[in-house]
LUMMI-621069 format. One record per residue (C-alpha): residue in one letter; x, y, z. Coordinates in steps of 0.2 Angstrom, whole numbers. Layout:
  code     c1     c2     c3
     A      X      Y      Z
...
END
This chain:
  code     c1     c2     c3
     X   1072   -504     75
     X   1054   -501     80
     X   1047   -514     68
     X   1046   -531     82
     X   1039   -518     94
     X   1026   -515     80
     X   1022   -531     78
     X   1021   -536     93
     X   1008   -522     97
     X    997   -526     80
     X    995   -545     87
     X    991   -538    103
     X    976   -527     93
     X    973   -543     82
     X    969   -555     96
     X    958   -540    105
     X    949   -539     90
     X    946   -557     87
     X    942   -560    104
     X    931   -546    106
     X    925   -541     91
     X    907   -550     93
     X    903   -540    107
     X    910   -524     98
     X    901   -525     80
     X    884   -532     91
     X    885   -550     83
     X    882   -558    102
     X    872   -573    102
     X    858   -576    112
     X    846   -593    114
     X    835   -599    100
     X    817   -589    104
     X    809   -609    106
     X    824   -611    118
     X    817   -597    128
     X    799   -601    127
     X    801   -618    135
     X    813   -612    149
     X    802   -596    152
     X    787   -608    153
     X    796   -620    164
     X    801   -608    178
     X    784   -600    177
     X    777   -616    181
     X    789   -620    194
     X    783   -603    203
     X    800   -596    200
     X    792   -579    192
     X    807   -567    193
     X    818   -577    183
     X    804   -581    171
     X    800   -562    170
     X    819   -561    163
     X    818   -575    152
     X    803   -567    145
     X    808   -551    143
     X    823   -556    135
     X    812   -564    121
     X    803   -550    119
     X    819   -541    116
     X    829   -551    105
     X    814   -558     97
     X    801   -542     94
     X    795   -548     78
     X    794   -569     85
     X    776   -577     82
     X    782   -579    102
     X    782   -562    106
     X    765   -561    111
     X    765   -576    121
     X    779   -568    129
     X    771   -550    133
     X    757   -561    140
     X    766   -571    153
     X    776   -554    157
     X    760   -549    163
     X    755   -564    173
     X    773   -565    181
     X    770   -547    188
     X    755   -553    194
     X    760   -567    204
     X    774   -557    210
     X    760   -545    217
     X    767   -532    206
     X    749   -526    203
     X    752   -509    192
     X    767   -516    184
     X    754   -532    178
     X    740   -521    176
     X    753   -510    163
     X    759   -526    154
     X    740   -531    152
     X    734   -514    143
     X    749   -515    130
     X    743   -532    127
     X    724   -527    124
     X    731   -513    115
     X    744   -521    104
     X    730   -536    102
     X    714   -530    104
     X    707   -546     93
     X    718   -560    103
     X    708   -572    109
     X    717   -571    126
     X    707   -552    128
     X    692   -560    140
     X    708   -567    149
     X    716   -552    152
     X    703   -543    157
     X    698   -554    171
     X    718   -552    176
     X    716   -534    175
     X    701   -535    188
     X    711   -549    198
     X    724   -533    200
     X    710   -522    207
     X    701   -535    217
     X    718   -544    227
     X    722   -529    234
     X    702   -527    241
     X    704   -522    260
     X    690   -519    273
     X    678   -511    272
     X    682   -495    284
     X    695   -493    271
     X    697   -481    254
     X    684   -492    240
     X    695   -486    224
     X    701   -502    219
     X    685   -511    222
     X    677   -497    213
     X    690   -502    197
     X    688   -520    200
     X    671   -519    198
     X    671   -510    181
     X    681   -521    174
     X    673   -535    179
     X    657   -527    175
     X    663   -523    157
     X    670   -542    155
     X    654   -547    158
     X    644   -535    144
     X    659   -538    131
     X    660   -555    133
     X    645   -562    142
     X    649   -581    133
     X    665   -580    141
     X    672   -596    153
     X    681   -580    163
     X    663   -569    166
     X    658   -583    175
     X    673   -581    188
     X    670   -563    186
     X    652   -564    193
     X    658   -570    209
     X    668   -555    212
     X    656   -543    207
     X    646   -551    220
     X    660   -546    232
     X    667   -534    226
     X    647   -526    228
     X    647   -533    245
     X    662   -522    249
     X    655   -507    245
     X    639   -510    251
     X    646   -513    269
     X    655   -494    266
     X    641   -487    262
     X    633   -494    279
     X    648   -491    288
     X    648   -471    284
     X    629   -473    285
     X    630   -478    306
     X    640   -466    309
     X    632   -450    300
     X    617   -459    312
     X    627   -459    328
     X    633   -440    326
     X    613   -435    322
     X    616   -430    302
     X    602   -439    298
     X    601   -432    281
     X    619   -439    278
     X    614   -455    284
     X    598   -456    275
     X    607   -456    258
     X    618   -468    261
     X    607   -482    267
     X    595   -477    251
     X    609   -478    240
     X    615   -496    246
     X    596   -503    244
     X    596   -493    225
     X    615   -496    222
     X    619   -515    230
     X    605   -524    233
     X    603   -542    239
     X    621   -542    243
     X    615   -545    263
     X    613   -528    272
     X    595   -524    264
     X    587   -528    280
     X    599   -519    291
     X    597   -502    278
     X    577   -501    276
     X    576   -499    296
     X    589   -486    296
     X    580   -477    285
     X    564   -477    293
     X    573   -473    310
     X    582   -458    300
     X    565   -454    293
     X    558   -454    310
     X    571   -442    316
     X    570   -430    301
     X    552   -429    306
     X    557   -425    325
     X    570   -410    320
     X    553   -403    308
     X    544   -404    323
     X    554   -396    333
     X    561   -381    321
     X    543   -381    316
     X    537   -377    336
END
């Protein structure tokens, strides 16, 4: 008596199974990997970097072991970047330096690396850390791959990025001036002529030395009397 009710319940099991059984044993089909690459490079050079991130990422995923997949971790990187996502692209550019430490693309990523440091550059009244880092890693672009097309472009933002701190330094120095701690403001106008020179406050620095000099000498005078 139970027998139709039985079948009835195994062809509602059968089509269930048949319909999602794809999903169930993990036999889902995704996009061929070249598929990917040209749609992930299309959006990216449309500007559309979020869905180019996914596109990418989704390679990266399905494809781990694609001759694509480092192109892909690559433009991961840059999508992050141009969404301002700095830590997110510096983290992507690291693993790729790590994972392809002989790729040709490394002077590249350096200089995005530094890029990620140097856009985020405020004034200069502000904290210097980024500058600091941008510097470095420009500075390191340029001694591990001085042949490079991309230490050219680093130069000038060591030049800036040099100017930056050199206009802190200076900054700090006038006002350890202002309040009299001249020793204070002594070192930093010296360390801006021995640290950043020729970046365009030279001038201004070597005559606040000699009037921080001058007014050391008055204070010796004065405790000496």
């Amino acid at each position: 008596m139970n027998s139709p009710r039985l079948l009835i319940y195994s062809l509602v099991i059968s089509f269930c199974v048949l319909g999602a059984g794809c999903a169930w044993f993990g036999t889902k089909e995704h996009a061929p990997v070249e598929e990917l690459v040209a749609t992930g490079m299309d959006l990216y050079n449309r500007k559309k970097y979020r869905d180019a991130l996914e596109t990418f990422q989704n390679l990266k995923e399905w494809y781990p072991f694609s001759k694509y997949t480092s192109l892909a971790e690559l433009k991961i990187a840059d999508a992050h970047y141009q969404l301002e996502e700095y830590e997110e692209a510096i983290f992507a550019y690291q693993e790729f330096k790590s994972l392809h430490p002989l790729n040709e693309a490394i002077p590249y990523v350096i200089y995005q690396v530094g890029l990620c440091y140097f856009d985020r550059m405020d004034s200069i009244d502000r904290d210097q850390t980024v500058v600091h880092q941008a510097l470095e890693t420009f500075q390191q672009l340029m001694t591990q791959y001085p042949e490079s097309p991309y230490a050219d472009k680093a130069r000038k933002h060591i030049d800036e990025s040099k100017k930056s701190l050199a206009g802190h330094e200076m900054d700090v120095g006038r006002f350890y001036y202002k309040t009299k701690h001249y020793k204070g403001a002594l070192a930093r106008f010296q360390g801006v002529l021995s640290g950043y020179p020729n970046v365009g406050y030279d001038q201004e620095a070597r005559q606040y030395i000699d009037l921080c000099q001058e007014a050391l000498e008055k204070d010796k005078l004065i405790n000496f009397q």
